[in-house]
The first five atom37 places (N, CA, C, CB, O) and aatype in JSON, in Angstrom:
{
  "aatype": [20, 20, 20, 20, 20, 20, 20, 20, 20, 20, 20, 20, 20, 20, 20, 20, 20, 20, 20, 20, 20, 20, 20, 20, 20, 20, 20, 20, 20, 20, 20, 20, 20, 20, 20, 20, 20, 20, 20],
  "atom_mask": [
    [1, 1, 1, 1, 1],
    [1, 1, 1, 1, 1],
    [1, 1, 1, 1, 1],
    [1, 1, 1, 1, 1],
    [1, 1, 1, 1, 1],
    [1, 1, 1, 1, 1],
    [1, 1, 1, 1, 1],
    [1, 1, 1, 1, 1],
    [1, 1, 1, 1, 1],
    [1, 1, 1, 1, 1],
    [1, 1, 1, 1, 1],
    [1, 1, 1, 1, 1],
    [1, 1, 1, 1, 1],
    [1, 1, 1, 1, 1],
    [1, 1, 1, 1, 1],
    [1, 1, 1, 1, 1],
    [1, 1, 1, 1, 1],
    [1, 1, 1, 1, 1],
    [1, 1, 1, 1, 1],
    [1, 1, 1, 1, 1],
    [1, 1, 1, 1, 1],
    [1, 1, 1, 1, 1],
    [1, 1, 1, 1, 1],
    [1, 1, 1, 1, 1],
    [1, 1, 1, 1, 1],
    [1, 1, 1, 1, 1],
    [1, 1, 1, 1, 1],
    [1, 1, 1, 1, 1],
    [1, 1, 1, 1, 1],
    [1, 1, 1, 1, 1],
    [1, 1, 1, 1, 1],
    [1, 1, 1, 1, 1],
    [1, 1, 1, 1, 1],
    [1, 1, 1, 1, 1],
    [1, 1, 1, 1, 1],
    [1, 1, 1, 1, 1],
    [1, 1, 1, 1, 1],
    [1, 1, 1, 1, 1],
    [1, 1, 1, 1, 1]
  ],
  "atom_positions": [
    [[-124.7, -37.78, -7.73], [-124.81, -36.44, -8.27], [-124.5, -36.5, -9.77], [-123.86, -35.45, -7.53], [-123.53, -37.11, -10.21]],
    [[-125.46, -35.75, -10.59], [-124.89, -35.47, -11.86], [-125.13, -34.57, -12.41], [-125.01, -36.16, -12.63], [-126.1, -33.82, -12.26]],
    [[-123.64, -34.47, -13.65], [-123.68, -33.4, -14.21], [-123.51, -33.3, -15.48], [-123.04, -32.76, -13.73], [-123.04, -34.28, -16.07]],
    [[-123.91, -31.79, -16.39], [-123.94, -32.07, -17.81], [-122.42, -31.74, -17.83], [-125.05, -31.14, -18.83], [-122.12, -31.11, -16.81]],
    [[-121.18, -31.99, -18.78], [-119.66, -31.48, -19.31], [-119.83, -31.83, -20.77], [-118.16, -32.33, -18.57], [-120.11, -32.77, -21.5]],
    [[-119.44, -30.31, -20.8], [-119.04, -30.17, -22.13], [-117.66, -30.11, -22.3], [-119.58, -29.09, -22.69], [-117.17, -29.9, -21.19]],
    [[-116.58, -30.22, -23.35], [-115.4, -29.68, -23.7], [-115.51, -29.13, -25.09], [-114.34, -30.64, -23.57], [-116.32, -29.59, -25.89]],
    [[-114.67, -28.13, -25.38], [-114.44, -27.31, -26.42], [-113.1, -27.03, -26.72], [-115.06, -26.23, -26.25], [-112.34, -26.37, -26.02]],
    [[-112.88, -27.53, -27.7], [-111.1, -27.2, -28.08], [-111.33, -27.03, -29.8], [-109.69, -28.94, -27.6], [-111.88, -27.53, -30.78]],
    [[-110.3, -25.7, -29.23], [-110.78, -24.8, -31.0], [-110.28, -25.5, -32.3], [-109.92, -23.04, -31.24], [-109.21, -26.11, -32.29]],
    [[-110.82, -25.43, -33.09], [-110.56, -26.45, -34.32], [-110.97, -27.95, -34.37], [-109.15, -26.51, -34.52], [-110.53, -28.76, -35.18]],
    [[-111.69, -28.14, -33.59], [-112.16, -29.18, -33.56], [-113.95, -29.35, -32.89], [-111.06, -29.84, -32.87], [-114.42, -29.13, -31.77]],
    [[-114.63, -29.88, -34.31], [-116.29, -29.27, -33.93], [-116.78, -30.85, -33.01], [-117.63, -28.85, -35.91], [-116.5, -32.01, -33.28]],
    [[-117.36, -30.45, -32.23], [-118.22, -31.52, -31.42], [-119.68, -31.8, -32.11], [-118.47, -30.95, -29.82], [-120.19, -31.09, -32.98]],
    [[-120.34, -33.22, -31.44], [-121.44, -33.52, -31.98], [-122.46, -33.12, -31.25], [-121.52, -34.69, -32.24], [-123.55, -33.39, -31.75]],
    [[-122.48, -32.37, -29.84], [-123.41, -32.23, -29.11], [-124.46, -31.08, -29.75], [-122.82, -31.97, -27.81], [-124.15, -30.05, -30.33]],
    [[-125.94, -31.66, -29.42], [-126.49, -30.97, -29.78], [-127.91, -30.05, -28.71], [-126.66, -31.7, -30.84], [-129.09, -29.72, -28.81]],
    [[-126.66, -29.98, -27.68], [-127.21, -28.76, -26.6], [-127.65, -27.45, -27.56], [-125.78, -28.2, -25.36], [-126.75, -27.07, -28.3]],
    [[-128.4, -27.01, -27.61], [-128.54, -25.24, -27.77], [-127.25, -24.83, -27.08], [-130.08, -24.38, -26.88], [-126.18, -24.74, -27.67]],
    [[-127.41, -24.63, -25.92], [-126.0, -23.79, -24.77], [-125.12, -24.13, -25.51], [-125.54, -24.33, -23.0], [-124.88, -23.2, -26.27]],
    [[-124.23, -25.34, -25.8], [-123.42, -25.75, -26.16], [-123.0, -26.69, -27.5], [-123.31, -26.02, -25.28], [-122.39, -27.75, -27.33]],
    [[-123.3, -26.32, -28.58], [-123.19, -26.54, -30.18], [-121.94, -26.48, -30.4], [-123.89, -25.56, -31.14], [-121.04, -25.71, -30.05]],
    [[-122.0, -27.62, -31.21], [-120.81, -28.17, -31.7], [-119.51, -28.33, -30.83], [-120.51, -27.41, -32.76], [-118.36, -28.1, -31.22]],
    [[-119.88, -28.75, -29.62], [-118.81, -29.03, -28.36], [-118.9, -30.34, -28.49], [-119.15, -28.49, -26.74], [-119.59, -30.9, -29.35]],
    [[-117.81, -31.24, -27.16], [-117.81, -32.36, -27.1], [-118.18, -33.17, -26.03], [-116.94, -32.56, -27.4], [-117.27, -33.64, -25.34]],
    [[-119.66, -33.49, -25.69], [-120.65, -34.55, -24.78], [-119.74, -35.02, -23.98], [-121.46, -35.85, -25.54], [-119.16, -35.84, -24.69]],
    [[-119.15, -35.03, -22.8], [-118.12, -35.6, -21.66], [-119.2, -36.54, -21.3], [-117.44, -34.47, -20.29], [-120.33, -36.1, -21.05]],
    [[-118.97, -37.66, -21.25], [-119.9, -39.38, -21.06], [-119.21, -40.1, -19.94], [-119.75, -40.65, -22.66], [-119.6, -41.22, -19.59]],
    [[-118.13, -39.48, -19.32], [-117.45, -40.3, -18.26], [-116.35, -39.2, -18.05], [-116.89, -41.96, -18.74], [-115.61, -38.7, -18.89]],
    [[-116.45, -38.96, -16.68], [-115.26, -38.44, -16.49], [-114.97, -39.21, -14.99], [-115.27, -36.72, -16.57], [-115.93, -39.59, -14.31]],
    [[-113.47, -39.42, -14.5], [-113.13, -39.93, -12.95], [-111.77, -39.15, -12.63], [-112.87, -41.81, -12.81], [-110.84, -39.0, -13.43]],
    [[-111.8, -38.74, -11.52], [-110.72, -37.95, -10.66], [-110.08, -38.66, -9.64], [-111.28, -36.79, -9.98], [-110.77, -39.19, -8.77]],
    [[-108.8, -38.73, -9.63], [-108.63, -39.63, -8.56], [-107.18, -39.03, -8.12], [-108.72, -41.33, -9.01], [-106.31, -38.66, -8.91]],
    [[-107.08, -39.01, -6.28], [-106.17, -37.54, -6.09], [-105.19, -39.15, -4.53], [-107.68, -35.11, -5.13], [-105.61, -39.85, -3.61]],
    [[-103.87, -38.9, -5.22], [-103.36, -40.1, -4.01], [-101.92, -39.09, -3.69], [-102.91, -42.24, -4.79], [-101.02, -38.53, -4.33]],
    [[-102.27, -39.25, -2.58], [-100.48, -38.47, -1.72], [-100.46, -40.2, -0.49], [-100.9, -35.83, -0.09], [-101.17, -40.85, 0.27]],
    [[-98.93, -40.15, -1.13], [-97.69, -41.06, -0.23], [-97.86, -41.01, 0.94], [-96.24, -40.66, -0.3], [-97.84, -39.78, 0.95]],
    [[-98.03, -41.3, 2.13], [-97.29, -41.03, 3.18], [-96.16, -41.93, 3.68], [-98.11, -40.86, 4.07], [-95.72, -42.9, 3.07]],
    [[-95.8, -41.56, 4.71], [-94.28, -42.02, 5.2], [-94.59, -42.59, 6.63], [-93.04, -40.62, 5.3], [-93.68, -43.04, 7.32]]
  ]
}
């Protein structure tokens, strides 16, 4: 599955050059990774 991510954090301009999303920042990799302990 894929998807487009953008991030936006104010004061700081991105290079993407989506229309939707100008001057944001192109997310090129993202990974989630979720671990619970057990006993």
């Amino acid at each position: 599955m894929s998807y487009d991510i953008f991030l936006k954090i104010d004061g700081i301009d991105g290079e993407s050059m989506d229309d939707k999303h100008k001057n944001e920042i192109e997310v090129l990799s993202w990974r989630w990774n979720i671990h619970q302990e057990s006993t």
